[in-house]
VMD Tcl script that builds the backbone (N, CA, C; Angstrom):
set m [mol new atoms 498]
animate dup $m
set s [atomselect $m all]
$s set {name element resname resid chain x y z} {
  {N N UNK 1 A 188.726 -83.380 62.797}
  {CA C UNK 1 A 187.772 -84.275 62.161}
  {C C UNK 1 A 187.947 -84.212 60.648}
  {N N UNK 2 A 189.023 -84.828 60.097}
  {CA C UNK 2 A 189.210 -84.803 58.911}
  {C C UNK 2 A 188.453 -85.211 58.118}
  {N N UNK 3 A 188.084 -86.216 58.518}
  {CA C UNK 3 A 186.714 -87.459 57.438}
  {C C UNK 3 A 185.817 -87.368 57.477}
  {N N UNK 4 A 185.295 -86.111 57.766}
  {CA C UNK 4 A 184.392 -85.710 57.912}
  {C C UNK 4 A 183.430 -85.526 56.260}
  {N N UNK 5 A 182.306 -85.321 56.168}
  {CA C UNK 5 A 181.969 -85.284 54.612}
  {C C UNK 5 A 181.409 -84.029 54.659}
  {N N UNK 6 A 181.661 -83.615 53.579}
  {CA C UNK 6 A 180.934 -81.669 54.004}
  {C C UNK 6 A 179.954 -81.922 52.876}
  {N N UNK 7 A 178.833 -82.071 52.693}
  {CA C UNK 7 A 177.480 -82.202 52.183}
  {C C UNK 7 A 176.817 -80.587 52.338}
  {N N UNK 8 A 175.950 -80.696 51.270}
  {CA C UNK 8 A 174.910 -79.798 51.482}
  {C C UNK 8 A 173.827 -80.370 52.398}
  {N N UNK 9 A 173.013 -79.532 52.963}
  {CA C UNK 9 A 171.769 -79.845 54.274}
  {C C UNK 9 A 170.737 -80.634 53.272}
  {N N UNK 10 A 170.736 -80.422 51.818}
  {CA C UNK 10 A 169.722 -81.055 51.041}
  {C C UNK 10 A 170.325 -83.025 50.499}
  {N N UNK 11 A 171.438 -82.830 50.396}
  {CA C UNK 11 A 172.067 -83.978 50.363}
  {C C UNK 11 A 172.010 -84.944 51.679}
  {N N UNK 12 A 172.070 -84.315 52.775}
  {CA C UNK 12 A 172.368 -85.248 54.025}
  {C C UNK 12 A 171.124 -85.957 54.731}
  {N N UNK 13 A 169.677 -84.740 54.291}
  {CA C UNK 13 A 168.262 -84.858 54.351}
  {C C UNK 13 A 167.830 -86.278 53.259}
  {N N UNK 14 A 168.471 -85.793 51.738}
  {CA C UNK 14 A 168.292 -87.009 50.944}
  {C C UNK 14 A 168.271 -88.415 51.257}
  {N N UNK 15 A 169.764 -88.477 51.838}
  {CA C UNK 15 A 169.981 -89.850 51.991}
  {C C UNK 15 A 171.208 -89.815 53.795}
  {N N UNK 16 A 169.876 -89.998 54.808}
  {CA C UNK 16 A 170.521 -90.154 55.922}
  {C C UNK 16 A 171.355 -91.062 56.419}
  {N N UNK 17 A 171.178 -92.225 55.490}
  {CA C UNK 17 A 172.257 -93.629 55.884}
  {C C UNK 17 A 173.472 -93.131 55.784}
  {N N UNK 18 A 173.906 -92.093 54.636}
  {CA C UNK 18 A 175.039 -91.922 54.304}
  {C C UNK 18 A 175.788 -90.601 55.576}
  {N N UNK 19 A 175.108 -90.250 56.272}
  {CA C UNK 19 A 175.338 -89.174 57.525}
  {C C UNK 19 A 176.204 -89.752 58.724}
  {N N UNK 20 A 177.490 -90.109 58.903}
  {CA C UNK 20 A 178.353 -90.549 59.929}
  {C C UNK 20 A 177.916 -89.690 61.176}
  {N N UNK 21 A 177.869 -90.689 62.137}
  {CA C UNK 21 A 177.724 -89.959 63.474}
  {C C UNK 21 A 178.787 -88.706 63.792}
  {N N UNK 22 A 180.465 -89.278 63.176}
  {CA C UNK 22 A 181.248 -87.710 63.168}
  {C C UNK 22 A 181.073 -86.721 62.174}
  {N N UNK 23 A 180.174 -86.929 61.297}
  {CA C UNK 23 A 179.671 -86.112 60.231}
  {C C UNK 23 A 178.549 -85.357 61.349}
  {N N UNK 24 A 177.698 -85.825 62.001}
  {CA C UNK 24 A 176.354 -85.275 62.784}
  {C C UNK 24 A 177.163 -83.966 63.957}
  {N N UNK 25 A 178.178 -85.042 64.449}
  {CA C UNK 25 A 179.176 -84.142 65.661}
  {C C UNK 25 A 179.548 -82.608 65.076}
  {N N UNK 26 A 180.105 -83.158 64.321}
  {CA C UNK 26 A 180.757 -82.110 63.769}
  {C C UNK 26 A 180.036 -80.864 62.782}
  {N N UNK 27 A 179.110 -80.730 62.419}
  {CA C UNK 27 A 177.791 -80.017 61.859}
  {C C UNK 27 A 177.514 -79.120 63.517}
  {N N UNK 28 A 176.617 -80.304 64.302}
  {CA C UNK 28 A 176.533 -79.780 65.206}
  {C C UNK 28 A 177.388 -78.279 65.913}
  {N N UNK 29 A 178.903 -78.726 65.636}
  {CA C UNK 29 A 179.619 -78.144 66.300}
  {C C UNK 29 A 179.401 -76.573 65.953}
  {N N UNK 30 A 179.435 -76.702 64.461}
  {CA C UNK 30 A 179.611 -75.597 63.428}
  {C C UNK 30 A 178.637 -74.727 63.760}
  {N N UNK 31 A 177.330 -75.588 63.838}
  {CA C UNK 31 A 175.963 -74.918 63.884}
  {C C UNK 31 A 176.375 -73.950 65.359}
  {N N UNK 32 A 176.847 -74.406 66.471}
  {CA C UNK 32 A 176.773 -73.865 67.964}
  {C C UNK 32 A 177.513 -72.387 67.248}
  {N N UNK 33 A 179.028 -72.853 66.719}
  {CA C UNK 33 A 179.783 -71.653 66.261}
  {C C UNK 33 A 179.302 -70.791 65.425}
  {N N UNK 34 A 178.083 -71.030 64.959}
  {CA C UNK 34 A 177.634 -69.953 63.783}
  {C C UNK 34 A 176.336 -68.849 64.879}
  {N N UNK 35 A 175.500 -70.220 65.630}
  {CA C UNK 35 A 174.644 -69.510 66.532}
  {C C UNK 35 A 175.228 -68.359 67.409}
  {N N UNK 36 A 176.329 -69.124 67.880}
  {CA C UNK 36 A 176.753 -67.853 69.122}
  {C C UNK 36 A 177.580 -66.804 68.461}
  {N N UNK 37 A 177.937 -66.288 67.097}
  {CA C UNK 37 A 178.510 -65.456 66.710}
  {C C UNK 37 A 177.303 -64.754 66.573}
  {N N UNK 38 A 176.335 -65.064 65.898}
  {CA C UNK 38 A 175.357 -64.306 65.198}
  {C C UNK 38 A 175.104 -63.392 66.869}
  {N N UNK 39 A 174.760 -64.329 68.120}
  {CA C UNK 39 A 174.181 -63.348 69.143}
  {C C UNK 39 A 175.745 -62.694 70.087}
  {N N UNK 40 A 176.536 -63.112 69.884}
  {CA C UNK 40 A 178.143 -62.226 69.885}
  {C C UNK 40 A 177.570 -61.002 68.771}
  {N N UNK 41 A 177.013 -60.821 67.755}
  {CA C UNK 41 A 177.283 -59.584 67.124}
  {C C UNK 41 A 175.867 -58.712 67.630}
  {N N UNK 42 A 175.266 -59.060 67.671}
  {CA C UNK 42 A 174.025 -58.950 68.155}
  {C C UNK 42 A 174.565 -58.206 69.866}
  {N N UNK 43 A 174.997 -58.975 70.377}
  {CA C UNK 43 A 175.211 -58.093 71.824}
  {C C UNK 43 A 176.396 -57.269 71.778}
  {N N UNK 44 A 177.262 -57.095 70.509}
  {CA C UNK 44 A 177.731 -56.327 70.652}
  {C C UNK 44 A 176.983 -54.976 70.043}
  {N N UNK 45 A 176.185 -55.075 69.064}
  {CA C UNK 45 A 175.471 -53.937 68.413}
  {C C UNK 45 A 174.597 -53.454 69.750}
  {N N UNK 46 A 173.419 -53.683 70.136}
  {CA C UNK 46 A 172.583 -53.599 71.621}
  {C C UNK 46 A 173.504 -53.068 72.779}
  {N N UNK 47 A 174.960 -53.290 72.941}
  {CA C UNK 47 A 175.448 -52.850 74.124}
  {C C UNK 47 A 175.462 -51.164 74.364}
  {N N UNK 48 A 175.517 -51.083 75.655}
  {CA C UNK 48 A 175.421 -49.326 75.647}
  {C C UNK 48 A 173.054 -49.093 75.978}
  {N N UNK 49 A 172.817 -50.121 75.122}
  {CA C UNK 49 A 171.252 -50.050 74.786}
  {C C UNK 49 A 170.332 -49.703 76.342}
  {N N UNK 50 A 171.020 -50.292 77.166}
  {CA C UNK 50 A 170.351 -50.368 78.339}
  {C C UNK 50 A 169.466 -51.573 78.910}
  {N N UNK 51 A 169.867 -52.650 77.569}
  {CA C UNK 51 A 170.014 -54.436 77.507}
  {C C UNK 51 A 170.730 -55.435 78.685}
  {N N UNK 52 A 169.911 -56.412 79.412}
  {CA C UNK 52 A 170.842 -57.331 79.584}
  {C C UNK 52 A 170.925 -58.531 78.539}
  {N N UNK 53 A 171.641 -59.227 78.591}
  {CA C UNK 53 A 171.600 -60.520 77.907}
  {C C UNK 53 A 172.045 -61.735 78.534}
  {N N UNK 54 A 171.312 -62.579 78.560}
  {CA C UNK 54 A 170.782 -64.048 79.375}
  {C C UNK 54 A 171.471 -64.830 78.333}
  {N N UNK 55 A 172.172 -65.741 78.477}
  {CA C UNK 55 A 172.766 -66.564 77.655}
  {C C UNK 55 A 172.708 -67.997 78.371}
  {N N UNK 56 A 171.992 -68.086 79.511}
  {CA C UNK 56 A 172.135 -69.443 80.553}
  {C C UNK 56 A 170.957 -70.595 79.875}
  {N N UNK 57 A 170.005 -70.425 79.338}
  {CA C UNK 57 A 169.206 -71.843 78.583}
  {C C UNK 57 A 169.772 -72.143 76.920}
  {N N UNK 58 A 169.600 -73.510 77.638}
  {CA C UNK 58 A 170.833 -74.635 76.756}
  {C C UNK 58 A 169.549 -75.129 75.781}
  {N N UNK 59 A 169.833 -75.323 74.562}
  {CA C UNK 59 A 169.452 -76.585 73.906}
  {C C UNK 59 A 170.496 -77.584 73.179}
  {N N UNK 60 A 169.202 -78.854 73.066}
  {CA C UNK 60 A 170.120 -79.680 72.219}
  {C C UNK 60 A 168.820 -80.151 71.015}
  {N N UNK 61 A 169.362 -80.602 70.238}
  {CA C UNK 61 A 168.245 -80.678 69.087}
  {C C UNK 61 A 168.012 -82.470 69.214}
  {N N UNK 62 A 166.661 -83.007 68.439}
  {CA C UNK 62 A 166.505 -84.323 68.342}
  {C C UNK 62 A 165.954 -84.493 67.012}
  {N N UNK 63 A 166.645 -83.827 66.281}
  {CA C UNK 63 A 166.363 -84.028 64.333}
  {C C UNK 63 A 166.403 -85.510 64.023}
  {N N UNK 64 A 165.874 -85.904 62.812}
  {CA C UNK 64 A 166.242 -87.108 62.841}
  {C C UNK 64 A 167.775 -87.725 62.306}
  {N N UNK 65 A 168.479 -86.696 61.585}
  {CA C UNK 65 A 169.850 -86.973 61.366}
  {C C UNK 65 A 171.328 -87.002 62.535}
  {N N UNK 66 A 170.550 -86.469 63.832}
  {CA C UNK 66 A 170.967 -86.581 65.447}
  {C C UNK 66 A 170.287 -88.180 65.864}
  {N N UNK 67 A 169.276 -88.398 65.931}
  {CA C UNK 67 A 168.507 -89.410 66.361}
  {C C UNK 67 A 169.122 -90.640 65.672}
  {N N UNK 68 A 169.267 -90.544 64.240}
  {CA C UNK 68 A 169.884 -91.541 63.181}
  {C C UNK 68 A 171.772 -92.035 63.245}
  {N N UNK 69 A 172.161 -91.449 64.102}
  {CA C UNK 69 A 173.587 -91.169 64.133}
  {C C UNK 69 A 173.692 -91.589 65.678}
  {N N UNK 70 A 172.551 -92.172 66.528}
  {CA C UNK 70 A 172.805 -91.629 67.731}
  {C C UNK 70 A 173.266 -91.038 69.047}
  {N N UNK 71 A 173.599 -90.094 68.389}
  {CA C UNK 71 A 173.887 -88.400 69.117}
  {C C UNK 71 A 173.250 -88.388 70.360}
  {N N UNK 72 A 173.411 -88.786 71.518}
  {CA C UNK 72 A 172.326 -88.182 72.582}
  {C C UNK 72 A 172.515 -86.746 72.603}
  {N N UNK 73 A 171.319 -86.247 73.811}
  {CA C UNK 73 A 171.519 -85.255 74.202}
  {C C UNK 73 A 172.851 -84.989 75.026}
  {N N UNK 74 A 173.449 -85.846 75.470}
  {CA C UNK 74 A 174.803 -84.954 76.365}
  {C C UNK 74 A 175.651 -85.056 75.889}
  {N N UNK 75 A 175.811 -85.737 74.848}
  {CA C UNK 75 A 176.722 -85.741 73.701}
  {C C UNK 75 A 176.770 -84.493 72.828}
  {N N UNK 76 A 176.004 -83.972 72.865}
  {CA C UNK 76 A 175.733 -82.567 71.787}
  {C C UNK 76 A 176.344 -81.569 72.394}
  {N N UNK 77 A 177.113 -80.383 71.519}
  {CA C UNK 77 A 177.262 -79.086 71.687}
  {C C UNK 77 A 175.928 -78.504 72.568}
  {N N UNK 78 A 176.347 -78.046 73.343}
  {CA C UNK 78 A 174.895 -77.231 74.020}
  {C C UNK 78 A 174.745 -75.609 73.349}
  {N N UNK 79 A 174.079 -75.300 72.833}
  {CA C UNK 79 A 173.721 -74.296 72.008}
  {C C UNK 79 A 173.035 -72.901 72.857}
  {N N UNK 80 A 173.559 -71.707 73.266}
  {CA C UNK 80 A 172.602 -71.144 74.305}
  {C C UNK 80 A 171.335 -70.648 73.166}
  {N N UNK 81 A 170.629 -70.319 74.037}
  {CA C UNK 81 A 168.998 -69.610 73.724}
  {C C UNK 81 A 169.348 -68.028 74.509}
  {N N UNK 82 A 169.047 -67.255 73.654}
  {CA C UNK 82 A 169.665 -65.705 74.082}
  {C C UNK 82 A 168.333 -65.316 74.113}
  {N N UNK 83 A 168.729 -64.755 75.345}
  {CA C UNK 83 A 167.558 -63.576 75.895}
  {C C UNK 83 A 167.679 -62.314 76.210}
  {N N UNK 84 A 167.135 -61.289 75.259}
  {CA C UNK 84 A 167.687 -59.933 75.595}
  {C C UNK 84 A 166.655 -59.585 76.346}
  {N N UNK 85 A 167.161 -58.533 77.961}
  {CA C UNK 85 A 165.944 -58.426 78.871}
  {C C UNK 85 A 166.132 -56.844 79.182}
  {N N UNK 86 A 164.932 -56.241 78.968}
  {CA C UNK 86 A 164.748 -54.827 79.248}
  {C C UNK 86 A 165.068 -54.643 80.492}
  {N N UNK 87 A 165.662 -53.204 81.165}
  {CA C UNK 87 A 165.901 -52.428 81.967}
  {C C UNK 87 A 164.911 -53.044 83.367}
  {N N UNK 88 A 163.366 -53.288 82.598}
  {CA C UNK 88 A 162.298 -53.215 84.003}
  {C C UNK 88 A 162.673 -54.741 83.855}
  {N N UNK 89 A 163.260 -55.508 83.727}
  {CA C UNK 89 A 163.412 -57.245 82.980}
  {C C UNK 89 A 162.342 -58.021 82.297}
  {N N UNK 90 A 161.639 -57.399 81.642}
  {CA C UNK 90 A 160.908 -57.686 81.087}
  {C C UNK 90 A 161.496 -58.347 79.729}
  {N N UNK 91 A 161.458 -59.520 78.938}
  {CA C UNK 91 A 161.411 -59.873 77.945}
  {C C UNK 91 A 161.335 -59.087 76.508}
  {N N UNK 92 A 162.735 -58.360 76.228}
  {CA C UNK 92 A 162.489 -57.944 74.976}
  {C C UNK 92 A 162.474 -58.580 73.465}
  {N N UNK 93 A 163.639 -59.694 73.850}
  {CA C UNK 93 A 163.557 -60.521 72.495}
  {C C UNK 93 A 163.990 -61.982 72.939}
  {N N UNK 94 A 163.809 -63.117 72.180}
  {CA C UNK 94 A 164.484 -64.523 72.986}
  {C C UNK 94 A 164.808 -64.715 71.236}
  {N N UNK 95 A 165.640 -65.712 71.082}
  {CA C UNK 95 A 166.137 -66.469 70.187}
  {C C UNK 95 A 166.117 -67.860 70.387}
  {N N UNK 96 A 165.990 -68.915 69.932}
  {CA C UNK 96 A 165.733 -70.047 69.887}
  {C C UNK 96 A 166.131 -70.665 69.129}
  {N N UNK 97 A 167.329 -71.120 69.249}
  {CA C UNK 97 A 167.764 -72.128 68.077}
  {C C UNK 97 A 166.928 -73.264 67.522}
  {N N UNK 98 A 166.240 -73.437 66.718}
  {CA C UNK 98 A 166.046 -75.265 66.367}
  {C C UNK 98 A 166.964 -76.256 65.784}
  {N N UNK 99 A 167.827 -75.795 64.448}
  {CA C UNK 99 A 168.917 -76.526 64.228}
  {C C UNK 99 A 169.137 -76.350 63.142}
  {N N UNK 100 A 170.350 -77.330 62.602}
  {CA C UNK 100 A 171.007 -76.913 61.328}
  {C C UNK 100 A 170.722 -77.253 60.267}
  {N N UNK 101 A 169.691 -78.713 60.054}
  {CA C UNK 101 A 169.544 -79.195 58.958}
  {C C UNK 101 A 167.914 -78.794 58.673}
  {N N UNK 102 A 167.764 -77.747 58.040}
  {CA C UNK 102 A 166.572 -77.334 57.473}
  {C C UNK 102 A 166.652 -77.136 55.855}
  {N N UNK 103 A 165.358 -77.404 55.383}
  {CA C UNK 103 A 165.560 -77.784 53.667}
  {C C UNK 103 A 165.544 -76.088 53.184}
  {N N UNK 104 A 166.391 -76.129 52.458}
  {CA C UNK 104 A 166.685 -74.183 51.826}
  {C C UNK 104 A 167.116 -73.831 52.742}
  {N N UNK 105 A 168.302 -74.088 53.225}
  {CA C UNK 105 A 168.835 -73.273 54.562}
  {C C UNK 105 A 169.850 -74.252 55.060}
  {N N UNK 106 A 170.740 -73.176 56.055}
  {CA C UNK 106 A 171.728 -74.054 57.027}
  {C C UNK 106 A 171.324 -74.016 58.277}
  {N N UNK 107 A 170.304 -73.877 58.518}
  {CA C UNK 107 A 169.817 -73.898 59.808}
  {C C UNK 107 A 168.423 -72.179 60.197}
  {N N UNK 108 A 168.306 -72.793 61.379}
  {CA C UNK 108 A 167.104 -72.017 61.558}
  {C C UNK 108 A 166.934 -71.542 63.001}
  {N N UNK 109 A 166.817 -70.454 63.602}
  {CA C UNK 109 A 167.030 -69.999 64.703}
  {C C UNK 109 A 165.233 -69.262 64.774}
  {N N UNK 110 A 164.490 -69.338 65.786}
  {CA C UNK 110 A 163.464 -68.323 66.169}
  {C C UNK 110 A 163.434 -67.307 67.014}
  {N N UNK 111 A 162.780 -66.119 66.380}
  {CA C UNK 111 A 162.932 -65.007 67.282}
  {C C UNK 111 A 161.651 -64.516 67.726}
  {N N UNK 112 A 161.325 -64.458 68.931}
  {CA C UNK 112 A 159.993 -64.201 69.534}
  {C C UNK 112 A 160.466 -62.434 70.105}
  {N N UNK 113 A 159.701 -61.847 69.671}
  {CA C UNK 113 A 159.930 -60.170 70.181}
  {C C UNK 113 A 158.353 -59.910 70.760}
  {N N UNK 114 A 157.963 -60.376 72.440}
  {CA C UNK 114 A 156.564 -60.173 73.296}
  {C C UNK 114 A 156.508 -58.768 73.267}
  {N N UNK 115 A 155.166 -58.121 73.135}
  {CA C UNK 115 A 155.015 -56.804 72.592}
  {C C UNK 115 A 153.903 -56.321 73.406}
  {N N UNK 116 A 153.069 -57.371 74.473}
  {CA C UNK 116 A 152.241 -57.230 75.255}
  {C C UNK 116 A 151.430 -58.591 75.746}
  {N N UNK 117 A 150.588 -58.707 76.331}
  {CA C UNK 117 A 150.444 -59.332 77.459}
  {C C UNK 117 A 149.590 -60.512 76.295}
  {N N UNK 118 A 150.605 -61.725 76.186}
  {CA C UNK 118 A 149.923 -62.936 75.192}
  {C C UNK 118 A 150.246 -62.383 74.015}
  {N N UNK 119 A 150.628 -61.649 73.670}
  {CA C UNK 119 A 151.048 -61.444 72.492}
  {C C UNK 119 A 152.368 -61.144 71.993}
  {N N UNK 120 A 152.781 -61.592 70.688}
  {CA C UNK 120 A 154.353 -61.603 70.255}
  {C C UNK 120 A 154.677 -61.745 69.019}
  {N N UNK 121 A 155.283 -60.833 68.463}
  {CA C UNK 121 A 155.909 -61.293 66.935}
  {C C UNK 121 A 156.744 -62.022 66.564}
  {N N UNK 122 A 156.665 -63.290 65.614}
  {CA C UNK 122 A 157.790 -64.347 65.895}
  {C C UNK 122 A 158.075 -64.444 64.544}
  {N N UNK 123 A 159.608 -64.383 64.252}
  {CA C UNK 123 A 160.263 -64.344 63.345}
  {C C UNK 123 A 161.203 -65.710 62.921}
  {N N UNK 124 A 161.183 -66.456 61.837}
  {CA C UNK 124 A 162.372 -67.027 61.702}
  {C C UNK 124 A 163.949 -66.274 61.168}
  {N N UNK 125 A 164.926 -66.737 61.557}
  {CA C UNK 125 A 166.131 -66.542 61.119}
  {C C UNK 125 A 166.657 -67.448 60.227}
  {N N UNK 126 A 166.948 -67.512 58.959}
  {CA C UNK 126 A 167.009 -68.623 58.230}
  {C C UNK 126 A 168.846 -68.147 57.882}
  {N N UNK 127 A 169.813 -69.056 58.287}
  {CA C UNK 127 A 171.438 -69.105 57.406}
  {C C UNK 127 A 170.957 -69.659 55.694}
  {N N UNK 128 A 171.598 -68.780 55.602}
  {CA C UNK 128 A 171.196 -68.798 53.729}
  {C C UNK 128 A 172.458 -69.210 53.224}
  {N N UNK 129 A 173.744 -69.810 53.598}
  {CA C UNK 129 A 175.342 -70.043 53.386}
  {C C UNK 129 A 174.776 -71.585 53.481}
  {N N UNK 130 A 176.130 -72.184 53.073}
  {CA C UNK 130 A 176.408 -73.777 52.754}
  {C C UNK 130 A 176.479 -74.289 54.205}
  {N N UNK 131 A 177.030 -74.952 54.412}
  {CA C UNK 131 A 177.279 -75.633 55.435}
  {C C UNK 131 A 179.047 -75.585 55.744}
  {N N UNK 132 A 179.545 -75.455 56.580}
  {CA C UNK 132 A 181.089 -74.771 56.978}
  {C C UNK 132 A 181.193 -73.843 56.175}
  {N N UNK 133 A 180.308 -73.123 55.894}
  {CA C UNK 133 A 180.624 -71.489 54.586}
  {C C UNK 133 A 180.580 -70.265 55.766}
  {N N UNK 134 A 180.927 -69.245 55.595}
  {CA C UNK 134 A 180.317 -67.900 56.565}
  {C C UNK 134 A 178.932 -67.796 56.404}
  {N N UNK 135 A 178.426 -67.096 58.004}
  {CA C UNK 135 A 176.888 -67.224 57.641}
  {C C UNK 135 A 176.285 -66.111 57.315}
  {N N UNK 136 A 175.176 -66.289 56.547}
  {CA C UNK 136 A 174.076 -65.653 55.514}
  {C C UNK 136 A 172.780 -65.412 55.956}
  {N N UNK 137 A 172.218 -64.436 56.969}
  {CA C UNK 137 A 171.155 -64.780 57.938}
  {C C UNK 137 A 170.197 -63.504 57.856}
  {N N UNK 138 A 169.032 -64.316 57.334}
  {CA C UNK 138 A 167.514 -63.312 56.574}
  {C C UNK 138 A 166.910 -63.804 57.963}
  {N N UNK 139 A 165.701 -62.760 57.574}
  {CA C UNK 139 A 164.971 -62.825 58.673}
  {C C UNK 139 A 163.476 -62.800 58.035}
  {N N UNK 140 A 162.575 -63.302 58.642}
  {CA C UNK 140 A 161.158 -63.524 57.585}
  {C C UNK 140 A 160.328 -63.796 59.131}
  {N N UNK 141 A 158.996 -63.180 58.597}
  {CA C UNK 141 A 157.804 -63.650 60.139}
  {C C UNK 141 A 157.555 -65.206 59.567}
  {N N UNK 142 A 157.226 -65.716 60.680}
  {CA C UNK 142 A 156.038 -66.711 60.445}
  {C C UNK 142 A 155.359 -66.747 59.752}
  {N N UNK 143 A 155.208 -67.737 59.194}
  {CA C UNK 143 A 154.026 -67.568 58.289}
  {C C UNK 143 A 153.913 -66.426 57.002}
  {N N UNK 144 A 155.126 -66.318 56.640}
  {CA C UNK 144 A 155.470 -64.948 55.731}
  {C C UNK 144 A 156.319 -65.455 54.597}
  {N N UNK 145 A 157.310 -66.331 54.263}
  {CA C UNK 145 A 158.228 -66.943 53.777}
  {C C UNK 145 A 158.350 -66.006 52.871}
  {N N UNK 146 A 158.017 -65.290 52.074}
  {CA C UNK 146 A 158.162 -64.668 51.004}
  {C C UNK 146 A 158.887 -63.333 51.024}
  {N N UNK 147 A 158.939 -62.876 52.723}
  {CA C UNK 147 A 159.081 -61.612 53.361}
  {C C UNK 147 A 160.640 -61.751 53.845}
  {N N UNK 148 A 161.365 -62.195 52.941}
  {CA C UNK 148 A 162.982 -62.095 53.449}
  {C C UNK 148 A 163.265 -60.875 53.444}
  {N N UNK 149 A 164.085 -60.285 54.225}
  {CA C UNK 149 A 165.288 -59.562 54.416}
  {C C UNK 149 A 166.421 -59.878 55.197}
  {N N UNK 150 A 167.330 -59.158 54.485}
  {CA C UNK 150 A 168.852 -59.649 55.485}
  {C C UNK 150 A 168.345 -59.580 56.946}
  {N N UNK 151 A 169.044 -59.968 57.926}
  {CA C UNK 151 A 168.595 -60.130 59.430}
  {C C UNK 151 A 170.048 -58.934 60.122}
  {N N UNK 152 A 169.946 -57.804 60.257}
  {CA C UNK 152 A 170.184 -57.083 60.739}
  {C C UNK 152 A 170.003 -56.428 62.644}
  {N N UNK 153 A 170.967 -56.295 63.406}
  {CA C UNK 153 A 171.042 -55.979 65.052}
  {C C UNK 153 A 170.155 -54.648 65.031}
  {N N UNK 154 A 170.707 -53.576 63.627}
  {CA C UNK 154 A 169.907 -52.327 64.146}
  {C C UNK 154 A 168.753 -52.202 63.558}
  {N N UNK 155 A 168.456 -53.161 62.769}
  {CA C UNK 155 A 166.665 -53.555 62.772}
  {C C UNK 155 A 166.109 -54.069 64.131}
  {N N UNK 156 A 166.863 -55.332 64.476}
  {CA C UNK 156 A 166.109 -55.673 65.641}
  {C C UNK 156 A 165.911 -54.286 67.237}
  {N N UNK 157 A 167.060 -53.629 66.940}
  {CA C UNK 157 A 167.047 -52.663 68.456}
  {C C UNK 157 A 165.643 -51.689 67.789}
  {N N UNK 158 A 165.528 -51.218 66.401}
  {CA C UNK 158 A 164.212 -50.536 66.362}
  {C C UNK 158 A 163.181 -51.220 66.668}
  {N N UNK 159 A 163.142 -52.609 66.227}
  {CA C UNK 159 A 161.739 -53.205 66.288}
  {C C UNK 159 A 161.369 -53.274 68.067}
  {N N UNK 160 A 162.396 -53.547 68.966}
  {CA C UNK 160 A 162.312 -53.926 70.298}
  {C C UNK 160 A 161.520 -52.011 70.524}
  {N N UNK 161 A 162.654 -51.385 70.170}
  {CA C UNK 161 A 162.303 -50.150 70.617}
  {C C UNK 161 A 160.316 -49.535 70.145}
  {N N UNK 162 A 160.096 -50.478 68.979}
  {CA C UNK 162 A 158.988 -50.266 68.485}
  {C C UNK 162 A 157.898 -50.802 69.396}
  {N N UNK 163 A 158.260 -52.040 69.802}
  {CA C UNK 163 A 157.658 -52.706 70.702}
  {C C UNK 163 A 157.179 -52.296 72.249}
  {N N UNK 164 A 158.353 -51.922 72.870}
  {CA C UNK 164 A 157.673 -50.497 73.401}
  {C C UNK 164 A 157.178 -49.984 73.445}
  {N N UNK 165 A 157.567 -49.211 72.675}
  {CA C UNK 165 A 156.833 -47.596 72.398}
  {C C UNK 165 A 155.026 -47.893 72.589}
  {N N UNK 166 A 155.011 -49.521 71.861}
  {CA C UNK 166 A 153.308 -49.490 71.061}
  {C C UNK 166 A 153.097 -50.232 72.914}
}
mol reanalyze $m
mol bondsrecalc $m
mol representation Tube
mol addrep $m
């Protein structure tokens, strides 16, 4: 996809007319390749843990720069939703992609870590890199924005392990 236009996520948000449907494809694509590395490193840090990992629920996004290009859904990269599942299979962490074009960011992934019965700590994952750059991935609660830190595997295995414990 040579002709492709490599934009920043704030440029393509600006002015969506100018967003080619192989411009949308191809983002897309990137975004799948950046998601599934991040939980490739992620299951490789956790392995040994006493973790399974669920990689079988698909998304596809309906942003409006997908919608504007029209991208269907079966047209899209299918993106998995990772689920790391405790020993008893209980739900230790899920990830949730939403997508790539978020404003201050290359995209945005959610992390729900259930800690007891209706209750759960939910984190965004924000790529802090350009768009086709290597990715750059903080981690902040809900409702916290101010609370970045890098997004680290052996943070998350304490916090799961924290989760537990409590």
């Amino acid at each position: 996809m040579s002709n492709v236009t490599r934009r920043s996520t704030s440029e393509e948000l600006a002015d969506p007319t100018t967003v080619t449907r192989e411009d949308v494809l191809s983002r897309l694509e990137e975004w799948r390749e950046r998601v599934h590395g991040l939980y490739d490193s992620i299951e490789q840090a956790l392995r040994g843990s006493g973790f399974r990992f669920d990689r079988q629920g698909k998304h596809t996004t309906s942003e409006a720069l997908v919608q504007a290009a029209g991208v269907s859904p079966e047209e899209q990269p299918k993106i998995d939703i990772l689920r790391i599942i405790r020993p008893d299979g209980t739900n230790a962490a899920i990830f949730f992609p939403r997508g790539p074009w978020v404003v201050g960011a290359n995209g945005r992934i959610d992390l729900r870590l259930p800690s007891g019965i209706r209750r759960s700590d939910v984190f965004m994952l924000m790529d802090q890199s350009g768009p086709f750059s290597s990715p750059f991935w903080v981690r902040m609660p809900i409702g916290s924005p101010f609370e970045r830190e890098n997004f680290d595997p052996d943070w998350l295995l304490s916090k799961i392990n924290e989760q537990q414990a409590g």
